[in-house]
N, C-alpha and C positions, 0 to 999 in steps of 0.2 A: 767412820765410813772409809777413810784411806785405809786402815786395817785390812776391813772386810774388803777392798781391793788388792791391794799387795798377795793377799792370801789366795785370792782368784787366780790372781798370777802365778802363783806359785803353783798352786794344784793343775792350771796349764803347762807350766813348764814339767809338771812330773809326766803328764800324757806326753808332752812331746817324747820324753826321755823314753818310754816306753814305745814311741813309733820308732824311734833311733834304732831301736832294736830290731824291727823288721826294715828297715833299711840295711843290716849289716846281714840280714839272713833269711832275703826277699829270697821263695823259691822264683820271682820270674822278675824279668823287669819290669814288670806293668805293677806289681806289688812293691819295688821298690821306688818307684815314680810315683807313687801315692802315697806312701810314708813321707816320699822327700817336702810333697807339697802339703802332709800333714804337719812336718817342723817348721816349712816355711809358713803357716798361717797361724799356730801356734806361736811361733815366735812373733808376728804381730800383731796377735791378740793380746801378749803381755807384756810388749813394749807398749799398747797404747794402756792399757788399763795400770802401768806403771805411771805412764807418765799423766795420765788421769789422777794419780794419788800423791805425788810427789811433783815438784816443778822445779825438775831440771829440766833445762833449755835443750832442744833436738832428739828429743828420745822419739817425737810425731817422725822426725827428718828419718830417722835411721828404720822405723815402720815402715816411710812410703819407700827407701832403697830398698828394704827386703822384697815386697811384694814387688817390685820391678824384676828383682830378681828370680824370683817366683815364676814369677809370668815366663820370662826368658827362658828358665827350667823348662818349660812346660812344652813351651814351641821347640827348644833344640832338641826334648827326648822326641817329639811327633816327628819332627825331619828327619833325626837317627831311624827311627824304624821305618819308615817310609821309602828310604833309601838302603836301608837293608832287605828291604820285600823287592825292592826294584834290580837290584842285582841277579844275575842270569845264574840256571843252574850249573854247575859242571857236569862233562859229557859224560854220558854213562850214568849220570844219577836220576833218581825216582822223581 
């Protein structure tokens, strides 16, 4: 069974490896902001399903930091854009 877990893990970490790839060649930022939170939740689907197979100590700890971190992601791009919609036009422009 820890096999067929490790191996899970792995085949998530391959998908994340391929959202990396539309993180670094997002045509917008809303597709890069969605890649980013597809590595963030991949990476803790396979820290936990690591740490479901193997019992090293804190590999749960460094799951629940990513998803903090995640989340934080997620709020600071909605305020970036929000704040960049709220910025006034320049004179003369459409």
């Amino acid at each position: 069974m820890n096999d067929f877990l490790l191996f899970a893990a792995g085949f998530i970490l391959l998908t994340v490896a391929a959202g990396l790839f539309r993180v670094l060649r997002g045509p917008g930022d809303a597709d890069r902001m969605m890649a980013a939170q597809l590595l963030g939740t991949g990476g803790i689907a396979s820290l936990l399903l690591i740490a479901s197979a193997t019992t090293v100590a804190g590999v749960e700890d460094v799951a629940l930091g990513l998803a903090l971190l995640a989340a934080f992601a997620s709020v600071a791009f909605v305020n970036g854009v929000a704040t960049d919609d709220e910025q006034p036009q320049e004179a003369g422009g459409k």
